[in-house]
Biotite code that builds the C-alpha atoms (Angstrom):
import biotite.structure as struc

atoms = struc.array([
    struc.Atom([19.938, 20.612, -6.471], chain_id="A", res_id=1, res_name="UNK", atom_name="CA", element="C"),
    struc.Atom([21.859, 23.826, -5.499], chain_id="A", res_id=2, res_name="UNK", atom_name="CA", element="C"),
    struc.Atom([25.776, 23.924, -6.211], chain_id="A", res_id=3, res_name="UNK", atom_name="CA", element="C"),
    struc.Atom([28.085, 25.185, -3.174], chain_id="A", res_id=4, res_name="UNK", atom_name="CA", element="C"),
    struc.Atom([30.320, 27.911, -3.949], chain_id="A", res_id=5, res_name="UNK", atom_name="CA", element="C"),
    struc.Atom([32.962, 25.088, -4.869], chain_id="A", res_id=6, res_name="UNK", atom_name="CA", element="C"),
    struc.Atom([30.739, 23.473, -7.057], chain_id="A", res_id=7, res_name="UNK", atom_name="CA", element="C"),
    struc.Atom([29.754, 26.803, -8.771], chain_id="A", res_id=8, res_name="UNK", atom_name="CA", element="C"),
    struc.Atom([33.388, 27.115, -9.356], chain_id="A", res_id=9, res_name="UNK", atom_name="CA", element="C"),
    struc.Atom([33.740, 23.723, -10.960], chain_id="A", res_id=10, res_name="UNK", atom_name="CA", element="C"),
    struc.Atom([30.577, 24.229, -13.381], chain_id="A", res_id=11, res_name="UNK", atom_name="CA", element="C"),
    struc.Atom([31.541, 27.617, -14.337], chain_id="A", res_id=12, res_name="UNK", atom_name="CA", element="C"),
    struc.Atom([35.062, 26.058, -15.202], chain_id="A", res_id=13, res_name="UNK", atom_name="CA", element="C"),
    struc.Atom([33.419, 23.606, -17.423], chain_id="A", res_id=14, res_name="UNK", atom_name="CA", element="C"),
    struc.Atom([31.273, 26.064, -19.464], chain_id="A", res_id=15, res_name="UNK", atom_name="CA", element="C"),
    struc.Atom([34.432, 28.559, -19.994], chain_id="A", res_id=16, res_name="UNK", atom_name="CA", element="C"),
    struc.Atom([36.962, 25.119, -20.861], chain_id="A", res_id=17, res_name="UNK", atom_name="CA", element="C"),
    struc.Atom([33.840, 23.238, -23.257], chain_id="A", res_id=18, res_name="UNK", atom_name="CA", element="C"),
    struc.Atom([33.607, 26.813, -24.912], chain_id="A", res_id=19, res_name="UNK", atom_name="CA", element="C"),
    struc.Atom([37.684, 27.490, -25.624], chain_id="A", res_id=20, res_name="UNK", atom_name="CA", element="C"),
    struc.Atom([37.385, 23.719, -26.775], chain_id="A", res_id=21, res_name="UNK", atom_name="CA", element="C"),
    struc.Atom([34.402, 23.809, -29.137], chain_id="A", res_id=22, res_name="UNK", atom_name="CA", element="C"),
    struc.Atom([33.351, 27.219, -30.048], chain_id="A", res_id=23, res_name="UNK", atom_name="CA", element="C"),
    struc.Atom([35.510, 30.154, -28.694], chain_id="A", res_id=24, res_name="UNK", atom_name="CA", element="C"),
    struc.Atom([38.210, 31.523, -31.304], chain_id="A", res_id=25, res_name="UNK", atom_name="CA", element="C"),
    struc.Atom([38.964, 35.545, -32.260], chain_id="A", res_id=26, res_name="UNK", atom_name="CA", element="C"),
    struc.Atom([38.840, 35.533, -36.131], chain_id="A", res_id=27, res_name="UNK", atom_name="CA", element="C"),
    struc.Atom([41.479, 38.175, -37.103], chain_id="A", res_id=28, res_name="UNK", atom_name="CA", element="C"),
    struc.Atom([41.928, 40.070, -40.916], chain_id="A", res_id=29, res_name="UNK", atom_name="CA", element="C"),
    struc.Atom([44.998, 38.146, -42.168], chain_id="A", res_id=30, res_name="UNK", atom_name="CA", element="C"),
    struc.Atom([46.148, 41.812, -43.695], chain_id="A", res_id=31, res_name="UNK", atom_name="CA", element="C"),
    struc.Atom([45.638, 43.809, -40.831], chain_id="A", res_id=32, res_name="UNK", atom_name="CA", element="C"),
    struc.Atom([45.434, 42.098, -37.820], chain_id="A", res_id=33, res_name="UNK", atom_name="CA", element="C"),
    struc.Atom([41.874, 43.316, -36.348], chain_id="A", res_id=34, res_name="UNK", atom_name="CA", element="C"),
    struc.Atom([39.979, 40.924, -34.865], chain_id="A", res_id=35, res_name="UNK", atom_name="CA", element="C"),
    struc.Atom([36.724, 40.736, -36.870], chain_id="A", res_id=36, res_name="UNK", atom_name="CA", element="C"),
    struc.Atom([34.575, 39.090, -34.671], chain_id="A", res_id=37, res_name="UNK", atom_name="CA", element="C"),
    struc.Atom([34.824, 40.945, -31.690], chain_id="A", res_id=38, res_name="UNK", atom_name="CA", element="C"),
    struc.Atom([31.824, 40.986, -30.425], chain_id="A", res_id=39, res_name="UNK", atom_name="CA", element="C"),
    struc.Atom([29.151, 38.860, -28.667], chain_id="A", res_id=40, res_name="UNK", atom_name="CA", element="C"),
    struc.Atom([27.113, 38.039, -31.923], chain_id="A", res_id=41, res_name="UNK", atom_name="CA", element="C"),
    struc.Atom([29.870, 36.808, -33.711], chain_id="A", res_id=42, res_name="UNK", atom_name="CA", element="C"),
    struc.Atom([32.296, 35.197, -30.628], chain_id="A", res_id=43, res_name="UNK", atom_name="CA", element="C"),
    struc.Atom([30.438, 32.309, -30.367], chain_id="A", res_id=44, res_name="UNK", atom_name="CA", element="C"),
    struc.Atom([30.479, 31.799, -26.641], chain_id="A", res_id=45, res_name="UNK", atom_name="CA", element="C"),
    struc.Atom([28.314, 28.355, -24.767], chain_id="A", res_id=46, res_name="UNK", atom_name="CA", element="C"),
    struc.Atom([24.540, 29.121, -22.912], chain_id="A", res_id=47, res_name="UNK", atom_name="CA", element="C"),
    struc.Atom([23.317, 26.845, -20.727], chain_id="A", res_id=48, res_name="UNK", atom_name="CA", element="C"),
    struc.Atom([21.325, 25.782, -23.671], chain_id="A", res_id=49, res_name="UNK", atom_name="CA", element="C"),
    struc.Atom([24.191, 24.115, -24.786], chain_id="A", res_id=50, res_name="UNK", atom_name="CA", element="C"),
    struc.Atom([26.031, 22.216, -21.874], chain_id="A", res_id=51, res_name="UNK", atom_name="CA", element="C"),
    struc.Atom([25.716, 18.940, -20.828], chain_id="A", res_id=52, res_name="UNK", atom_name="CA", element="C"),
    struc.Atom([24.625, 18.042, -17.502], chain_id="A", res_id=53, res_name="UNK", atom_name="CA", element="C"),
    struc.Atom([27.542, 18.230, -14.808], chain_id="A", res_id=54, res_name="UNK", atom_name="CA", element="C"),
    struc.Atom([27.893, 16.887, -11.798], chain_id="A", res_id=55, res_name="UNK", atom_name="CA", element="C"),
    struc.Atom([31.027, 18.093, -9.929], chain_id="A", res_id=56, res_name="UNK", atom_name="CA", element="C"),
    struc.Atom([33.029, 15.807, -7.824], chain_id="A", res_id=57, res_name="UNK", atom_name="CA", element="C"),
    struc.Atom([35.189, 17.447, -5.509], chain_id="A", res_id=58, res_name="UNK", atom_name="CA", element="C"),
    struc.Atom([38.304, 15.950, -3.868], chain_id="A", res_id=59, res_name="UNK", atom_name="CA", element="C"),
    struc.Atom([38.646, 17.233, -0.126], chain_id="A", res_id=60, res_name="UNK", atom_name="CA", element="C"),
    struc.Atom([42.716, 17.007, -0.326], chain_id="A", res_id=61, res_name="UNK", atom_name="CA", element="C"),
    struc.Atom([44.394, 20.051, 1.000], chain_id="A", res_id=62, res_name="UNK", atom_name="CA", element="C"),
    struc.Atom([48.173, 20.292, -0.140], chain_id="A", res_id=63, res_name="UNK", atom_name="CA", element="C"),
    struc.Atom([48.522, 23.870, 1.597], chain_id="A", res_id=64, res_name="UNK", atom_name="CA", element="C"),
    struc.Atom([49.023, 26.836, 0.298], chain_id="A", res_id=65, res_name="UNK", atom_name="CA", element="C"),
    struc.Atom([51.540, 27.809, -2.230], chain_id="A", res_id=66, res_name="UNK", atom_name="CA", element="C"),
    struc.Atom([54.674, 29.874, -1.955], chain_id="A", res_id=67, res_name="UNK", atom_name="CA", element="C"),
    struc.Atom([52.830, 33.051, -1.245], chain_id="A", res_id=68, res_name="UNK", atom_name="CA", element="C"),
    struc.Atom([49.791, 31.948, 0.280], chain_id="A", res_id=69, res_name="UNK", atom_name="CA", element="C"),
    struc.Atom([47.827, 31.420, -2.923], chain_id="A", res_id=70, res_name="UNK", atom_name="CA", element="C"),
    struc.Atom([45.892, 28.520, -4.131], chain_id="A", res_id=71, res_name="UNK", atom_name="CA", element="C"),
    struc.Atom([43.244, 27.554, -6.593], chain_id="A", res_id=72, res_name="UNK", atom_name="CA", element="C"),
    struc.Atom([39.851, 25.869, -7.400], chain_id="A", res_id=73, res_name="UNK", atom_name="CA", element="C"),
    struc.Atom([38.351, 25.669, -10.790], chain_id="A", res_id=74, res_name="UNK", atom_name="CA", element="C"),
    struc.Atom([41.691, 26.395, -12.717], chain_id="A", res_id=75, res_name="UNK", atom_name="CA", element="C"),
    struc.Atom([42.555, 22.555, -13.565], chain_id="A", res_id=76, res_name="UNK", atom_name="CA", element="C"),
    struc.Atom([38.761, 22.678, -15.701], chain_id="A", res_id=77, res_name="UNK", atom_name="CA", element="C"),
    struc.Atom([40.060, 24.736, -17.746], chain_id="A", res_id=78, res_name="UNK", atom_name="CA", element="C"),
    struc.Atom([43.136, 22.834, -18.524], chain_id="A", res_id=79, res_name="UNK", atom_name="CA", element="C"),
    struc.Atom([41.991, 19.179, -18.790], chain_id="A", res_id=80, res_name="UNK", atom_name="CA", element="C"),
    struc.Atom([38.742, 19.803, -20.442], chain_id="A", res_id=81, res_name="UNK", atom_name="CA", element="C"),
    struc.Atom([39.999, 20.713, -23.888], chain_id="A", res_id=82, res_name="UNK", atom_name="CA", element="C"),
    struc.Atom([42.744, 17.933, -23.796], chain_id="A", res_id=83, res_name="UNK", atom_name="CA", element="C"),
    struc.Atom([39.594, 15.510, -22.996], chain_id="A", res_id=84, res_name="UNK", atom_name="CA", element="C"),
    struc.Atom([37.540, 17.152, -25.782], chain_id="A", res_id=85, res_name="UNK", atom_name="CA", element="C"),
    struc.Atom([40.624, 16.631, -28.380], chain_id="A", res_id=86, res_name="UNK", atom_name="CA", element="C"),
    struc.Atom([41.272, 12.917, -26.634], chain_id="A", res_id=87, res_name="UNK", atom_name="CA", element="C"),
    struc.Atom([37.555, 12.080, -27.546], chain_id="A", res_id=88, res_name="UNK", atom_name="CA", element="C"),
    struc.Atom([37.571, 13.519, -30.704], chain_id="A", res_id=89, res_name="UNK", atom_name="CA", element="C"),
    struc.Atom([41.161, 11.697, -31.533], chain_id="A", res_id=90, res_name="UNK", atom_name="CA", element="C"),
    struc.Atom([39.251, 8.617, -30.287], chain_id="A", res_id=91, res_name="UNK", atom_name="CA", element="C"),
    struc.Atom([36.287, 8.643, -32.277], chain_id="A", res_id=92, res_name="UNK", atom_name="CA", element="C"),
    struc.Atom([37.901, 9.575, -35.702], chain_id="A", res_id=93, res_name="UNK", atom_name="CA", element="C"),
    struc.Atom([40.816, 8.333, -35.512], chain_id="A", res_id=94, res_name="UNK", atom_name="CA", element="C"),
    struc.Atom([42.404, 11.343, -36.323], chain_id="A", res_id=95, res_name="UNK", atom_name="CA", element="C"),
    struc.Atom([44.113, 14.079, -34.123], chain_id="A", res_id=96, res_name="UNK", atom_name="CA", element="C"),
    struc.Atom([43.515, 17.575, -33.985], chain_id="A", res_id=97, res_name="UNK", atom_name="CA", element="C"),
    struc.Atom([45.911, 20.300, -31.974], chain_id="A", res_id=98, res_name="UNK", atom_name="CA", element="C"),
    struc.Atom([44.374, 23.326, -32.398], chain_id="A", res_id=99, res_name="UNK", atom_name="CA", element="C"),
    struc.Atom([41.391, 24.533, -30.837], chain_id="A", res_id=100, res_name="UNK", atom_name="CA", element="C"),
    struc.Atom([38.953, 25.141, -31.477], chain_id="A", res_id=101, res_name="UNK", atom_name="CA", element="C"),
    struc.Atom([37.866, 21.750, -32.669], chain_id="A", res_id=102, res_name="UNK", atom_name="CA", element="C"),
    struc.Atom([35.062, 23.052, -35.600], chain_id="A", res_id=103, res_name="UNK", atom_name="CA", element="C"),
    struc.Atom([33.414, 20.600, -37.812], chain_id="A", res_id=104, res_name="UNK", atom_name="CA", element="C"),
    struc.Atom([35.821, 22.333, -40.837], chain_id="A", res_id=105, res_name="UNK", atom_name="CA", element="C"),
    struc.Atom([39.175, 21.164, -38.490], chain_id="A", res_id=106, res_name="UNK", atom_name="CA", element="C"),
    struc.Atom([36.987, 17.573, -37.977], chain_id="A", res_id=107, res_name="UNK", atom_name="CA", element="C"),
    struc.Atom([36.981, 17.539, -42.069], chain_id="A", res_id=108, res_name="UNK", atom_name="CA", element="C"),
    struc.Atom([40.671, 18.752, -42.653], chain_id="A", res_id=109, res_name="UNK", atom_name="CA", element="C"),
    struc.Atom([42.011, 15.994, -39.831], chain_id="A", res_id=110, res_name="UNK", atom_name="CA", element="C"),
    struc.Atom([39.558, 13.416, -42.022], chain_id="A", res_id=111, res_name="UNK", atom_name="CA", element="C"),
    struc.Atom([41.085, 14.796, -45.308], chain_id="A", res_id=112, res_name="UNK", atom_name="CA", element="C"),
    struc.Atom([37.770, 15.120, -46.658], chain_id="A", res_id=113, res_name="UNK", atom_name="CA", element="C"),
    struc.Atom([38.424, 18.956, -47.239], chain_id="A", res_id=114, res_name="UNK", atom_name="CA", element="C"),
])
């Protein structure tokens, strides 16, 4: 099955929002300030390889433009995914966490097993 530009939109926002919620997080010196892993070997960033499969659902409501014309597609992805992410992990341990990334270490910490 092919995605539609729309859909395309939706996945993509998926893949960016599951990696700020899992994986993505600039490491910076504590003494200086430079980000040490700013590259793409060490900014862990999601492949295909690791997303689930997703099948968009799009809602054909049209609330009109904004203000100045503008309006959006895939931005709400990025902005409910995490919260999901942190809802399901809150869920399943019993235990919130509200920073993200969520990393196994933060999973430990929230556990108090570290």
């Amino acid at each position: 099955m092919y995605a539609s530009g729309a859909e395309s939109q939706q996945i993509g926002g998926q893949v960016m929002a599951i990696g700020e919620a899992l994986t993505e997080e600039i490491i910076y010196d504590p003494v200086h300030g430079v980000p040490l892993n700013f590259n793409f070997i060490d900014y862990k960033m999601p492949t295909i390889l690791d997303m689930p499969e997703i099948e968009p659902v799009l809602l054909e409501v049209w609330r009109g433009a904004g203000e100045y014309g503008a309006c959006g597609i895939g931005e709400g992805t990025l902005t409910c995914t995490p919260r999901a992410i942190a809802n399901a992990v809150y869920n399943a341990i019993g235990a919130r966490i509200d920073e993200i990334p969520i990393t196994p270490d933060k999973v430990l910490r929230a556990l108090g097993r570290i």
